[in-house]
C-alpha positions in Angstrom: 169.9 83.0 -18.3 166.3 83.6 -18.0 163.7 81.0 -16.9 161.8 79.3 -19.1 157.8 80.4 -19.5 155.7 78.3 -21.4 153.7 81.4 -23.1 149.7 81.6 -22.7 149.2 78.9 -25.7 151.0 76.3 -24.2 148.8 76.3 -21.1 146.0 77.0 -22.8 146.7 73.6 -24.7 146.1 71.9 -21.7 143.4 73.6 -20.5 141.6 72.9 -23.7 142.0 69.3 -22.3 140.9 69.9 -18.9 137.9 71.9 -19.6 136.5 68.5 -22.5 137.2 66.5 -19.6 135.2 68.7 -17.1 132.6 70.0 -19.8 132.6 68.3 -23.0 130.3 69.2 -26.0 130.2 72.7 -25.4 128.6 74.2 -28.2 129.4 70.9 -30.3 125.8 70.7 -30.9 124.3 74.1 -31.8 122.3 74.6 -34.9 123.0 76.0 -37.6 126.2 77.7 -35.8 127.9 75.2 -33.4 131.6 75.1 -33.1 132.5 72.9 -35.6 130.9 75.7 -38.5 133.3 78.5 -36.4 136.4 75.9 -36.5 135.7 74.5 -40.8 135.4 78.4 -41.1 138.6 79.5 -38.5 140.8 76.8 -41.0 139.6 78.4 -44.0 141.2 81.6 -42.5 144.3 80.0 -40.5 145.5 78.9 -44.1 144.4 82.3 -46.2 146.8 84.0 -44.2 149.0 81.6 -44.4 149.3 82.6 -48.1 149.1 86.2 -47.2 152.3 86.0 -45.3 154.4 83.9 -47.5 156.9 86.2 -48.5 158.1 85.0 -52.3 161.3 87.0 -52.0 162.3 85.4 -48.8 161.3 82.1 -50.6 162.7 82.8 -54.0 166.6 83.7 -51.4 166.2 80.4 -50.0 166.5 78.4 -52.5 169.7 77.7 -53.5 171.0 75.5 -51.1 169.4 72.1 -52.7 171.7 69.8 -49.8 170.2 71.6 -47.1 166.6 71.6 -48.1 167.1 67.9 -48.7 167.7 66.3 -45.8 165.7 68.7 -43.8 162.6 67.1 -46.2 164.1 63.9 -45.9 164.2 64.4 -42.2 161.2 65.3 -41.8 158.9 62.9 -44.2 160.9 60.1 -44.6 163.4 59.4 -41.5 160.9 60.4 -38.9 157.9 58.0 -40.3 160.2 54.9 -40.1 161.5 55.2 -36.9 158.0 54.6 -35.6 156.6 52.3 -38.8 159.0 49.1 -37.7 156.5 49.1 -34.5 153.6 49.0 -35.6 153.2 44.5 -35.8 154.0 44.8 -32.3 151.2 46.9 -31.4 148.7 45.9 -34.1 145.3 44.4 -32.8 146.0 45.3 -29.3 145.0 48.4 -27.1 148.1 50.1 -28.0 147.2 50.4 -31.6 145.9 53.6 -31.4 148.7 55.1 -29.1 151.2 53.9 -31.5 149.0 55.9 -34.3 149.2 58.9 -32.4 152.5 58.8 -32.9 153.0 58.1 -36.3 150.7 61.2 -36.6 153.6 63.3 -35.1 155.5 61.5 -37.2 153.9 62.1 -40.7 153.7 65.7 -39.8 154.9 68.9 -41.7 157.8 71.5 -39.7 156.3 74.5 -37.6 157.1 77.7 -39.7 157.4 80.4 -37.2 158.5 79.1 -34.5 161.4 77.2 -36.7 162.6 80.1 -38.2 162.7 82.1 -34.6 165.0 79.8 -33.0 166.9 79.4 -36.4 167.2 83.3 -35.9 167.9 83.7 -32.2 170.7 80.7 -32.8 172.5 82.1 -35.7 171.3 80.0 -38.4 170.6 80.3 -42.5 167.6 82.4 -41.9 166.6 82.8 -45.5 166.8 78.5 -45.4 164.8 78.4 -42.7 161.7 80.6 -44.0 162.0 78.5 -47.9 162.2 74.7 -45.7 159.8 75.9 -42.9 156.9 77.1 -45.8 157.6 74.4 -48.1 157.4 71.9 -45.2 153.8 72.8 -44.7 152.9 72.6 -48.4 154.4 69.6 -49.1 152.8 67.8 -45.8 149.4 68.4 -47.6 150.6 65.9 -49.1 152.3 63.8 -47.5 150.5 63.4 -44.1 147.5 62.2 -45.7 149.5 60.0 -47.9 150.8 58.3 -44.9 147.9 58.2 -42.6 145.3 57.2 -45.3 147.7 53.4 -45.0 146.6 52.9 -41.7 143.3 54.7 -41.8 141.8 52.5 -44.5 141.8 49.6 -42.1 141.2 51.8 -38.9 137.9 53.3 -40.2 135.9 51.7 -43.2 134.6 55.4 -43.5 137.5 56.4 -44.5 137.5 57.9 -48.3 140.5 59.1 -49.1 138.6 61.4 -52.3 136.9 62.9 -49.8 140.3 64.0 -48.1 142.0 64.9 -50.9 138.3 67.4 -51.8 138.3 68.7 -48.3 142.9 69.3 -48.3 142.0 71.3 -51.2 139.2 73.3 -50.4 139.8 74.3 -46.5 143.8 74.7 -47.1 145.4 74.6 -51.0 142.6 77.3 -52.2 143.2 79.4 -49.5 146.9 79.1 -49.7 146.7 79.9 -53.3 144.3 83.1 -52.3 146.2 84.6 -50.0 149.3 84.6 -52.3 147.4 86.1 -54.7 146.3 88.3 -52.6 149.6 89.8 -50.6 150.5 92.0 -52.9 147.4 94.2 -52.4 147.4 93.7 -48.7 151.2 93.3 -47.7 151.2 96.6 -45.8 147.8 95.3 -43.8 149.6 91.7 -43.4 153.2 93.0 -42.0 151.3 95.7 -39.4 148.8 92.9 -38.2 151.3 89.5 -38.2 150.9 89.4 -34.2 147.1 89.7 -34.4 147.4 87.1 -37.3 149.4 84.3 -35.0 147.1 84.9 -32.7 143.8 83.7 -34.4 145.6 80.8 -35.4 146.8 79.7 -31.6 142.8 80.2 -30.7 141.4 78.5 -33.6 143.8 75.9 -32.4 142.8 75.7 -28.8 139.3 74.7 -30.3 140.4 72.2 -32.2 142.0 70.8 -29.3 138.7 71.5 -27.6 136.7 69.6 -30.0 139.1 66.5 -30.5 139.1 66.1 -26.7 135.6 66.3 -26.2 135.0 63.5 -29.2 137.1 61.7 -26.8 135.6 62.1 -23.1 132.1 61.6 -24.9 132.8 58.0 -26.1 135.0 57.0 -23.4 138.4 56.4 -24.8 140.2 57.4 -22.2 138.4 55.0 -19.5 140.8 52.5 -19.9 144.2 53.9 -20.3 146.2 54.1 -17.7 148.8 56.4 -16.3 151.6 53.9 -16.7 150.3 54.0 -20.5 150.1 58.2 -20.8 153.5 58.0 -19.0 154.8 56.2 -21.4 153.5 57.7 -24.2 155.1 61.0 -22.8 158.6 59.4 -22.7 158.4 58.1 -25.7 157.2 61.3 -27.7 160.2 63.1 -25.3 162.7 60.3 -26.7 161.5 60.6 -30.2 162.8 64.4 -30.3 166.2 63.7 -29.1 166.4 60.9 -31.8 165.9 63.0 -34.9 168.5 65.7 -32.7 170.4 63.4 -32.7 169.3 62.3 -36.7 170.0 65.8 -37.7 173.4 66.4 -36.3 174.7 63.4 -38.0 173.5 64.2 -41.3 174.8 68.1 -40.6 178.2 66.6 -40.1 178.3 63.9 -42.7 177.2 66.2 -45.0 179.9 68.5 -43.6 177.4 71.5 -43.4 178.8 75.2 -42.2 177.3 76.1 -38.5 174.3 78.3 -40.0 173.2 75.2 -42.1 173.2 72.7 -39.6 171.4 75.0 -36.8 168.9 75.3 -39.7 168.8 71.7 -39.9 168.3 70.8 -36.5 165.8 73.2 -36.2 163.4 72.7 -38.9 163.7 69.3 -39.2 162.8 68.2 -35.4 159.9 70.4 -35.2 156.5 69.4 -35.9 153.8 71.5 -36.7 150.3 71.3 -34.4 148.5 74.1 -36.6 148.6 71.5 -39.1 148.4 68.6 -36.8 145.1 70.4 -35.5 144.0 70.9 -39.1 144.5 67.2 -40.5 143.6 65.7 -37.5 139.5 67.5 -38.2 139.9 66.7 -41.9 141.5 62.7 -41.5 139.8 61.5 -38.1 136.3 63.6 -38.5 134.3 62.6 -35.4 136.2 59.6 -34.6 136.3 59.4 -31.1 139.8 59.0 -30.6 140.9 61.7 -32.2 142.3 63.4 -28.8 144.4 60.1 -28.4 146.3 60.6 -31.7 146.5 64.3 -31.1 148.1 63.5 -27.3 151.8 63.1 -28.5 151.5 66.1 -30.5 150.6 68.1 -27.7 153.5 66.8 -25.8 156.3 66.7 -28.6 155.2 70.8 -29.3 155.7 71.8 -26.2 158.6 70.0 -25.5 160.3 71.1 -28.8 159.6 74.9 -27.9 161.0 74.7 -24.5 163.9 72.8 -25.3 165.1 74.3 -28.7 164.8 77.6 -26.7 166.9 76.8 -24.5 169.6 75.7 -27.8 168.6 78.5 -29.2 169.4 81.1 -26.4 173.0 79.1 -25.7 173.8 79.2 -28.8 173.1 82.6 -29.3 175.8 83.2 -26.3 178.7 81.5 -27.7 
């Protein structure tokens, strides 16, 4: 079996995160073109093509398996957010508040799409299930993220306006979305030559995100005052949370006495979570608030985790 490589995103990821702690700001505050113009503008595009390569064939073939898409949905917007909800009057008022946010963050978030359907495909899985649960995952956490984060941000933030949300959700990602669909058929050959080129803008866009959610942080201190026995945890914790919904998953697969393609699909799609849109919602919900980097922290941890580990499922399950 070949070694595990975390690919040039993954490190970059953390890099992001070392250079805000080294050099935060960097071109933060530029006028009029500063990095939070080149980011707004970067989303805009992340989620265009987003539409331009949702293939409705591939979705229309996935359909049919209602159980399936269920509890992956289910999974993913409804089981996930209450394992973390119960602890939240534990940590309520206290530092940890806004640790356990960053984790029901992770929670509240959409699937990956191409990464989940990769894996579904390398492992032998319902590959036309994956590509319908894996796209409608990301349009329906449009939805639901905010839904879920605007409980707790209300009383986190008093700036908080959820109208204001719901007016930036639809301009920087639905319209988009729903332009790039249009779109595809006029520019499917272009789409299909360039889909490499395509991922690619998105990871980098990404990686400023990261940049610019770190560096809100570093500037107003929020890290000062956490410890390493607090990060260490956190990192457990976000490591435990992925073999609970495994586990989650394969339960439902066999209750539900799923075939083998179904429930690698199931397992697949619905423990990953998405950090293009976690990158996405966390500029449109947390703005400038300073600890945005916080709340994006178990993302960052639970991503790469997922990616190395469901490869490795992936790749064994491939040989059997």
């Amino acid at each position: 079996m070949k070694k595990y490589r975390p690919d040039w995103f993954i490190s970059g990821l953390f890099l992001m995160l070392a250079a805000a702690w080294a050099k935060p700001g960097i071109a933060m505050d530029w006028d009029p073109v500063n990095l939070g113009l080149i980011i707004d503008i970067g989303i805009v595009l992340i989620f265009f093509f987003y539409g331009l390569k949702l293939d409705p064939a591939a979705l229309k073939a996935g359909m049919r398996n209602w159980q399936m898409h269920t509890a992956i949905h289910l999974t993913t917007f409804l089981v996930f957010p209450l394992l973390i909800l119960p602890f939240y009057p534990l940590v309520r008022g206290t530092d940890l508040e806004i640790f356990w946010m960053g984790l029901f963050f992770l929670a509240a978030l959409p699937s990956t799409v191409s990464s989940s359907v990769v894996m579904v495909s390398v492992a032998g899985g319902n590959i036309p299930g994956a590509i319908f649960n894996a796209s409608m995952s990301g349009i329906i956490g449009i939805v639901m993220t905010p839904f879920w984060m605007g409980l707790f941000l209300t009383n986190q933030n008093s700036g908080f306006n959820f109208s204001h949300v719901l007016l930036q959700l639809i301009v920087q990602i639905i319209l988009p979305v729903v332009a790039g669909l249009f779109l595809r058929r006029f520019v499917v050959r272009w789409t299909v030559r360039h889909l490499i080129q395509l991922a690619t803008f998105d990871k980098i866009i990404i990686l400023l995100i990261v940049y610019q959610s770190f560096s809100h942080s570093f500037r107003t201190n929020v890290f000062s005052e956490v410890n390493w026995l607090v990060l260490s945890g956190l990192f457990l914790v976000s490591i435990l949370l992925f073999f609970v919904i495994m586990g989650v998953t394969r339960f439902l697969a066999q209750r539900m006495h799923f075939s083998l393609p179904d429930r690698i699909t199931l397992q697949f799609v619905g423990s990953q979570k998405s950090l293009m849109h976690a990158s996405v919602f966390a500029g449109i919900l947390f703005g400038g608030i300073g600890g945005a980097g916080v709340w994006l922290l178990p993302v960052m941890i639970y991503h790469s985790f997922q990616l190395f580990f469901t490869s490795l499922i992936a790749r064994r399950q491939q040989n059997t």
